[in-house]
C-alpha positions in Angstrom: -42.3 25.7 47.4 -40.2 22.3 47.9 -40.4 21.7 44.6 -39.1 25.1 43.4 -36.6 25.0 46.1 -35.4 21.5 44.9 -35.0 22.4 41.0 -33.6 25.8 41.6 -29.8 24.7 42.4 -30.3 22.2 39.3 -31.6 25.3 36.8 -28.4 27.1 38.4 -25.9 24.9 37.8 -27.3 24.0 34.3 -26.6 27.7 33.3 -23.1 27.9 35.0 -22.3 24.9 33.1 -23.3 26.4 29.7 -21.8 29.6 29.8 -19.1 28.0 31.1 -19.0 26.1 27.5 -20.0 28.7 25.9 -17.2 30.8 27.2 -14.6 28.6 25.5 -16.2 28.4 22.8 -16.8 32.1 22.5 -13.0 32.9 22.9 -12.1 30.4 19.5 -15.1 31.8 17.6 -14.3 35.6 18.9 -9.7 35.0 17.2 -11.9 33.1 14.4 -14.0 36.3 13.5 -11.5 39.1 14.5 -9.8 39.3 11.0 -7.2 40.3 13.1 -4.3 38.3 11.0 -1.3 38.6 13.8 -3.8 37.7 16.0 -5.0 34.2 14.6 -1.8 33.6 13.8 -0.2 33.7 17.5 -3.7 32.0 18.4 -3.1 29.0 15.6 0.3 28.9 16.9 -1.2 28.4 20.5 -3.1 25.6 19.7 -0.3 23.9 17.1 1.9 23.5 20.0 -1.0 22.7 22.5 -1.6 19.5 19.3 -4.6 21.2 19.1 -4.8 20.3 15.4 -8.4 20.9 14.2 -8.6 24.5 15.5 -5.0 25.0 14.6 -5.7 24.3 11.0 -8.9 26.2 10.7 -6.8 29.3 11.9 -4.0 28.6 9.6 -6.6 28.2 6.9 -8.2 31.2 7.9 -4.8 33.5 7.3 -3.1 31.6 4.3 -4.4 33.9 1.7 -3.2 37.0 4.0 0.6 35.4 4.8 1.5 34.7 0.4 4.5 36.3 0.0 5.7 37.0 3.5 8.6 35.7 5.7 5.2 33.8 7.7 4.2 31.8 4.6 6.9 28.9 4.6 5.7 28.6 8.4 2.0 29.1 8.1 2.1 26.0 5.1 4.0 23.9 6.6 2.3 23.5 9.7 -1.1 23.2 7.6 0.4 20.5 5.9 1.5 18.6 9.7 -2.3 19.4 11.1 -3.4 16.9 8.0 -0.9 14.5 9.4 -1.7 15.3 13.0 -5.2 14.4 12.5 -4.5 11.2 10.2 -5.9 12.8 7.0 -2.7 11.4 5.4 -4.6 11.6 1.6 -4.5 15.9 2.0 -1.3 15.7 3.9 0.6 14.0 1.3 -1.2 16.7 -1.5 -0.1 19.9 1.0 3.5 18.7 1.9 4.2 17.9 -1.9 2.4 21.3 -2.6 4.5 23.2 -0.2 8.3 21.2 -1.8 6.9 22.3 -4.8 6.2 26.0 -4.2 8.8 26.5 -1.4 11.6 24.8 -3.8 14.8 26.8 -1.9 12.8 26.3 1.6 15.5 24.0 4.2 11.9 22.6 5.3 11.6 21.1 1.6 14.0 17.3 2.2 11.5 16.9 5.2 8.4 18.1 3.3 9.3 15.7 0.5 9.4 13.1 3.1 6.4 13.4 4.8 4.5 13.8 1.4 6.1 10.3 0.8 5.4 9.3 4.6 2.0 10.3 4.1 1.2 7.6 1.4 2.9 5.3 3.2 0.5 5.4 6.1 -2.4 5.1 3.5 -1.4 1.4 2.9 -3.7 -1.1 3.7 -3.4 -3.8 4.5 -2.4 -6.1 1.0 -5.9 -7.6 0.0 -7.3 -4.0 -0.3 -6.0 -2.0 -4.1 -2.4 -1.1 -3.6 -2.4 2.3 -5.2 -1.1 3.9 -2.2 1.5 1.9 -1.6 2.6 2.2 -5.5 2.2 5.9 -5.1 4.6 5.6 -1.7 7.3 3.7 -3.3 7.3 5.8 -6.1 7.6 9.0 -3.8 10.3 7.5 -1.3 12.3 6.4 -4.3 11.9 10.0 -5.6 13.4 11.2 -2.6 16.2 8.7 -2.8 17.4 9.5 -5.9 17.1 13.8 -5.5 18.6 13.6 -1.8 21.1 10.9 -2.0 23.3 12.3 0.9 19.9 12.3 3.2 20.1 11.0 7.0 16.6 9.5 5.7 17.9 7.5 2.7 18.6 4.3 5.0 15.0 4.7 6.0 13.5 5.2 3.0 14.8 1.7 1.7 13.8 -0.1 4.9 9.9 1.2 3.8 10.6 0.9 -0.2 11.3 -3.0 1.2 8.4 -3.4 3.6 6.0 -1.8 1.0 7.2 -3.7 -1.9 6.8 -7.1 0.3 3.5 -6.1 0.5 2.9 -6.1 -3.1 4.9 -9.5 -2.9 2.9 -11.1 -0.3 -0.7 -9.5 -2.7 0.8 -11.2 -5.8 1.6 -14.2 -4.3 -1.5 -14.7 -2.5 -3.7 -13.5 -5.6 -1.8 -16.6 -7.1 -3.5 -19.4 -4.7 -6.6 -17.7 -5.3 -6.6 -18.4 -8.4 -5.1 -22.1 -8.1 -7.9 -23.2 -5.4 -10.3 -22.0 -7.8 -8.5 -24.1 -10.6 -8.0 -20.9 -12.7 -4.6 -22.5 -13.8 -3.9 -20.4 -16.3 -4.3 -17.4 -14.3 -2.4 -19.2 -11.0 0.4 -19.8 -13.5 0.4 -15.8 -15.5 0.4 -14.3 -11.8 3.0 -16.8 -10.3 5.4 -15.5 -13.1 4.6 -12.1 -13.4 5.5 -12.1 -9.3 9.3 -13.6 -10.5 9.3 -11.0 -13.0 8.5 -8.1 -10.7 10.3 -9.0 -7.7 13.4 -11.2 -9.0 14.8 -11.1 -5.3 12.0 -12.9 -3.8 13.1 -14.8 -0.8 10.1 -17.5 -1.9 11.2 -18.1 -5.1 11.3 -21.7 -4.5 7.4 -22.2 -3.3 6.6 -20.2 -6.3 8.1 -22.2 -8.9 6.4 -25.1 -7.1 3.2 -23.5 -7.3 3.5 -22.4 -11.2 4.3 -26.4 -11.6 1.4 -27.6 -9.8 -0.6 -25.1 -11.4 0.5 -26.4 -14.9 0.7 -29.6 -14.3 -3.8 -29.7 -12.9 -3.5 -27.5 -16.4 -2.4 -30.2 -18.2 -4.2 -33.0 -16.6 -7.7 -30.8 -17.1 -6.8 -29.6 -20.9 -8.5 -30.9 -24.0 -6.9 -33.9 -25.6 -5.1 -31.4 -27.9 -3.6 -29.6 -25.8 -2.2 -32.4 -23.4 1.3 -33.4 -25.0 2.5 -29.8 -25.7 1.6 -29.0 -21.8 2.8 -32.5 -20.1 6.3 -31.6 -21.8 6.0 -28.2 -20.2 5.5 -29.9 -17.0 8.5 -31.7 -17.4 10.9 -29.0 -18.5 9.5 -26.9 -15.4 10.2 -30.2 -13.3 13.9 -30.8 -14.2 14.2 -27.3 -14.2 13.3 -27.3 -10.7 15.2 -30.3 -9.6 18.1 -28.8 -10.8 17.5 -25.6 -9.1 16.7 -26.4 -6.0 18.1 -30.7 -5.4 17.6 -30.4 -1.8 14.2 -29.0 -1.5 11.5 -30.6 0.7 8.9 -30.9 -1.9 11.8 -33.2 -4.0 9.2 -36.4 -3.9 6.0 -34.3 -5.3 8.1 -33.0 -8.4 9.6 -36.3 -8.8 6.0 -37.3 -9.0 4.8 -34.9 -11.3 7.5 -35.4 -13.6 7.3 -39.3 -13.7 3.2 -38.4 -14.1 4.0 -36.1 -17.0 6.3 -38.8 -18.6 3.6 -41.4 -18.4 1.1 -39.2 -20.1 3.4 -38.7 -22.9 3.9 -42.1 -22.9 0.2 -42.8 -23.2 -0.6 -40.0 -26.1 2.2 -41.2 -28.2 0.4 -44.9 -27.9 -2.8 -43.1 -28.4 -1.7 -41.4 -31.6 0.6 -44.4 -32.4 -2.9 -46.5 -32.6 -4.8 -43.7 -33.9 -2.4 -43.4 -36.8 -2.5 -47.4 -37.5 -6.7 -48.1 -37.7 -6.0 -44.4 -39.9 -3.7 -46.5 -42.0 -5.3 -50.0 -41.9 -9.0 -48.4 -43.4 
């Protein structure tokens, strides 16, 4: 009887607890299965402002097909689109926002949809040694924006992310570069190093990475086939007076001073060599 006496209060409160459970459960599950539309509505509402986000959405879900072509639809999608946000499923949020500017065209809720669509991608951005095609697709979107709501509050804020996403790309290139010098891939240190001048001309590292396409050619030149030594030695030496004219109070001054008197040298020698070449050619 002690025993029964001891587990009974357990077995009670065991079933209090569940139905207690159950009981919320039961009231989500009985809006879910009332097809009662005005209903679920007021109910997803509920939860939307309670952040509530995953049952909010499976409500709002529930009624889209019910609310096309009413005075609830504009509101009904737009929240749908905000639960993806909410819940930092910013791939879907981006689709749904640009869904809704695109069938709500007329909508005052279509400048901020356009933006979050935009915002969206932006948050899908990893970090710059993971693919960049979110952070392509987020430029592209915020620029969109730019350029069809000029007179925006959220132009001035669209730039400042345009620039932070497009140093990311800058920071990817220029670090995709190294890669490829410590490996002593010249030629490919030296193609990415100039392709990152091309794309971002306004790069505030412009100087490191015209030093880093010179030391790249230059362990080029100095690891090249006999061949192709003279006509890459001169290149070193344009790309070193270049520099020195560019930039004639730089820190690294003494290293392309070096590489150019290097460069001159090897010239020097492969004229001697082909000088001598050219005589035992002449002498047989």
């Amino acid at each position: 009887m002690e025993k029964k006496t001891t587990i009974l209060p357990f077995l009670v409160l065991s079933l209090m607890s569940f139905l207690l459970l159950n009981g919320c459960k039961s009231e989500f599950e009985q809006i879910r299965t009332s097809g009662d539309v005005k209903n679920i509505y007021a109910k997803a509402l509920e939860y939307y402002q309670a952040e509530e986000w995953q049952k909010s959405q499976t409500l709002l879900e529930m009624i889209i097909p019910n609310v096309r072509g009413t005075k609830e639809a504009e509101d009904v999608f737009f929240k749908y689109a905000y639960t993806f946000y909410n819940l930092q499923s910013y791939t879907s949020a981006s689709y749904h926002f640009k869904t809704f500017a695109n069938t709500y065209g007329a909508s005052p809720l279509r400048e901020e949809s356009e933006f979050m669509s935009a915002y969206a991608q932006y948050q899908e951005s990893p970090t710059f040694r993971l693919d960049q095609g979110n952070t392509g697709q987020a430029i592209e979107e915020f620029e969109f924006f730019v350029n069809s709501y000029p007179d925006s509050k959220r132009v001035a804020e669209c730039n400042k992310l345009i620039d932070q996403l497009r140093s990311k790309l800058e920071t990817k290139a220029f670090e995709e570069g190294k890669l490829y010098f410590n490996l002593r891939y010249y030629q490919s240190a030296v193609s990415s190093f100039e392709n990152l001048l091309k794309d971002f001309p306004e790069t505030k590292n412009a100087e490191e990475v015209r030093l880093m396409i010179l030391r790249s050619y230059y362990d080029l030149a100095v690891n090249s086939i006999l061949d192709k030594r003279e006509e890459r030695f001169k290149e070193c030496r344009r790309l070193a007076a270049e520099f020195l004219e560019r930039y004639p109070k730089s820190v690294s001054l003494r290293e392309v001073q070096s590489i150019q008197d290097n460069s001159n040298k090897q010239l020097k020698l492969l004229t001697n060599v082909r000088y001598q070449n050219q005589s035992a050619g002449s002498g047989s």
